[in-house]
Steps between C-alpha positions, in 0.01 A plus 500: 500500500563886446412661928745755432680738244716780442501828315813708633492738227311810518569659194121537313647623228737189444187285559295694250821438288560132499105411493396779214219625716454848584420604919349774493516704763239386750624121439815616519459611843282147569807322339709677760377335786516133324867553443884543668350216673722187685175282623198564300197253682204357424182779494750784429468701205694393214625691145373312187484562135221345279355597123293761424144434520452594117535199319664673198727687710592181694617338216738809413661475855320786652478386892433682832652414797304470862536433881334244629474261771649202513289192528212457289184553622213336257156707371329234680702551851333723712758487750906624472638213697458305155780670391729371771460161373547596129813749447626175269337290266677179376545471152377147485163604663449821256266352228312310773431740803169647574697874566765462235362333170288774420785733554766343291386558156416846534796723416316771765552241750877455438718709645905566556604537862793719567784347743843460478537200775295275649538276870468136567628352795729166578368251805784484725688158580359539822096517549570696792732770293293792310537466141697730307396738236637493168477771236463462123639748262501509100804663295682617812155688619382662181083501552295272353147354494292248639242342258167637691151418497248827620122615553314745636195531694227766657633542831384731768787591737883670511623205295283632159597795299329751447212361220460212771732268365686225679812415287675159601777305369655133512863388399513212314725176585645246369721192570867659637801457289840351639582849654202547674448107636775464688248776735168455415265232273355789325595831320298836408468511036748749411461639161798424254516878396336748311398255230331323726329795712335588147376160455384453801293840476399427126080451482589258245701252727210219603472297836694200411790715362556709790488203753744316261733864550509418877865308508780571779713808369863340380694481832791646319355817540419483861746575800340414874706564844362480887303770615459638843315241714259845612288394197400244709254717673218685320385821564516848351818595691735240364620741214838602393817390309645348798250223389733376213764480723552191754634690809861381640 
C-alpha cells in the first residue's frame, strides 16, 4: 500500500512546469498548502492534475490541476470515514469494484498525483522492535506522479468547495518491484513519464488499457534509504525534513 507520500518541493511554478497545467492564482495558493511537505496523510489535501472537462480540449492536452483529499469518498457514501479505507485501490480489483469500475474508464475520473517520494515501512527482526520507515525516490527526487483514480460529490461541510463539491482521490497500486519488496508486498503506480501522464489523461484510453498501464515503475529509476522512525506516529505535527533523515 501507498499510507504516506512526499512532496518537498514548493516551487508552483516548477509543478505547473513539469505537469503543463496552469495554477492560477487561487489554486496556486490551495497548492501551497499541499506542498514543501515531508509526511503527507491520509484525509489531507492533496495537489492533482487531471484533463479538462471539454472533451475536445482534453484530447489536445488542455488539463487543470486541483487539491483534493486524499481517500476517495464514493457518490453513494454519505459518510467521510469511507475515504479512510480507500486512499488506494489495487490494480487487480479496478475493473471489478463497486467504487472504482465506474471510475476507471472515464478520463474525468483519472487523475495525476503530484509527489516526489513515497513511505513504506520494513517489520523489524524483532516483533517487539518498531518497524522502520523507508523512503522511495525516482531520478534522485525529481517529482513524479501517481496513476490516480478521483470523484466528486455534493457535500455540505468545510471539506467542499465553494459550489458544494467534495473532491477525493485514490493512488493506485500495484505488485512492488525488486526495490520496493525487500520493504513492503506492494508499491503505489508511478507513471513512466510524460508519455505516460498524457495517456493516462487521454479520453480515448479505455478501462482495460489503463489497468493494463498499472506495472511497478523500473527499479532502476528508484533510490530508497531509512527514514526517521518519527513517521511512525501520525499526527499533524510530525512535519519537517528531519523526517528523511534517521537521527544518530
Amino acid at each position: 500500500m501507498c499510507g504516506r507520500f512526499t512532496v518537498t518541493k514548493k516551487d508552483t511554478k516548477a509543478v505547473a512546469d513539469r505537469f503543463q497545467v496552469e495554477l492560477e492564482k487561487k489554486l496556486a495558493e490551495s497548492a501551497e498548502g499541499a506542498m514543501g511537505r515531508f509526511n503527507v496523510a491520509p484525509t489531507q489535501e492533496i495537489l492533482t492534475v487531471r484533463a479538462s472537462p471539454d472533451p475536445e480540449e482534453a484530447a489536445d492536452g488542455v488539463r487543470e490541476g486541483r487539491t483534493m483529499r486524499w481517500g476517495l469518498v464514493p457518490r453513494w457514501a454519505d459518510d467521510l470515514k469511507v475515504g479512510y479505507r480507500m486512499i488506494n485501490a489495487k490494480t487487480e480489483r479496478l475493473l471489478e469494484s463497486r467504487a472504482y469500475a465506474p471510475l476507471v474508464g472515464k478520463f474525468r475520473h483519472r487523475c495525476l498525483i503530484v509527489a516526489d517520494g513515497f513511505y513504506e515501512w520494513m517489520k523489524a527482526e524483532d516483533p517487539k522492535q518498531p518497524r522502520q520507515p523507508w523512503r522511495f525516490t525516482v531520478d534522485d527526487g525529481e517529482l513524479f506522479a501517481f496513476a490516480g483514480i478521483c470523484t466528486r460529490k455534493e457535500w455540505e461541510g468545510e471539506e467542499a468547495d465553494e459550489e458544494g463539491w467534495l473532491y477525493s482521490a485514490t493512488i493506485i497500486t500495484t505488485k512492488p518491484n525488486p526495490l520496493v519488496a525487500k520493504v513492503h508486498d506492494r508499491m503505489p503506480v508511478i507513471l513512466s513519464g510524460p508519455e505516460a501522464e498524457r495517456a493516462w489523461l487521454d479520453p480515448a484510453l479505455a478501462a482495460e488499457d489503463a489497468v493494463a498501464m498499472c506495472e511497478p515503475l523500473d527499479p532502476g529509476r528508484m533510490q530508497s534509504a531509512p527514514a526517521n522512525p518519527k513517521l511512525n506516529k501520525v499526527g499533524r505535527g510530525i512535519e519537517g525534513p528531519e523526517l528523511l533523515v534517521v537521527p544518530a
